[in-house]
C-alpha positions in Angstrom: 0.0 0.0 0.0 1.1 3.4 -0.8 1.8 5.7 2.2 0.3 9.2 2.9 3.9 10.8 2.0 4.7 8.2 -1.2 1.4 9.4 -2.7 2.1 13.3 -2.3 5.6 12.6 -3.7 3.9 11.3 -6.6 1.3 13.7 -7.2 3.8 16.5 -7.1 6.3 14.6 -9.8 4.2 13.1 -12.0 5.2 13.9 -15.9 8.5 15.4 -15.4 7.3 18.0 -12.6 4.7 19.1 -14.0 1.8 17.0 -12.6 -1.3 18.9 -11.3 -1.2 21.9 -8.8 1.9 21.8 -6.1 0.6 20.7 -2.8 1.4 24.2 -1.0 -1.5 25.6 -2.8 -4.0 22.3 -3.3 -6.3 21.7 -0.5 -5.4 19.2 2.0 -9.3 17.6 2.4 -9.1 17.3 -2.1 -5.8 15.3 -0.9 -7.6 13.6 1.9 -10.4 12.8 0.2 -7.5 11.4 -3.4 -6.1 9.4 -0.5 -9.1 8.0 1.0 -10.8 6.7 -2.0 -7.0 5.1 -3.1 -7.4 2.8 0.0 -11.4 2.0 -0.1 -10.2 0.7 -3.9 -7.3 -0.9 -2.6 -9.9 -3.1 -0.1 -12.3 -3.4 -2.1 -9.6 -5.1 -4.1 -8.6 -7.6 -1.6 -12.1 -7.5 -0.9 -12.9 -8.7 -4.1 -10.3 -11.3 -4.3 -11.0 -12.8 -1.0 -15.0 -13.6 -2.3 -13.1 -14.8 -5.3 -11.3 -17.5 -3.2 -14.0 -18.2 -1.0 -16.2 -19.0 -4.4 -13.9 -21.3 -5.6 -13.4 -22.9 -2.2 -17.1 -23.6 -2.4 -16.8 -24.9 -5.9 -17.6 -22.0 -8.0 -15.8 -22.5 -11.8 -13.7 -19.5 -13.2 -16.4 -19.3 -16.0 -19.4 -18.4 -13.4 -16.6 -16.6 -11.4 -15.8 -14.4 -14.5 -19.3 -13.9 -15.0 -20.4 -12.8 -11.7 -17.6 -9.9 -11.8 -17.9 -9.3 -15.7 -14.6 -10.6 -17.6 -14.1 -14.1 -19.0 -13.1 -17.5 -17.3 -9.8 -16.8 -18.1 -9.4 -13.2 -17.3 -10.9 -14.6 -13.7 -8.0 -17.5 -13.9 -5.0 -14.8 -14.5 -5.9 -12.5 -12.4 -6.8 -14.2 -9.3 -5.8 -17.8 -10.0 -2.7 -17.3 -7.5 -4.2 -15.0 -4.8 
């Protein structure tokens, strides 16, 4: 997971410097709020990969996987075969 400090870094360097508005002048809750949503993806990522498992545990096959979360069996199988 990115860190508070590793995601600033990044918005202020992004393309060569000259990514969006410095952080002096941007608004700390627009930051907050970039931040926030970053981690509610990131678990509803893991999120998503744990029901994955769980299904499959249970006997659910890639093909009714894939279609449950809208991609093919084997989009399903690569992405979360070996999570």
């Amino acid at each position: 997971m990115v860190t508070d400090e590793e995601l600033a870094n990044w918005i202020e360097n992004t393309n060569d410097g000259e990514g969006p508005t410095p952080l002096s002048t941007t608004e700390r809750s627009d930051l907050d709020r970039l931040i926030a949503a970053l981690r509610q993806r990131d678990q509803a990522e893991n999120d998503l990969a744990d029901a994955v498992l769980d299904a499959r545990t249970r006997g659910a096959s890639w093909a009714v996987i894939g279609a449950t979360i809208g991609m093919t069996r084997q989009g399903a199988h690569k992405k979360y075969a070996n999570t």
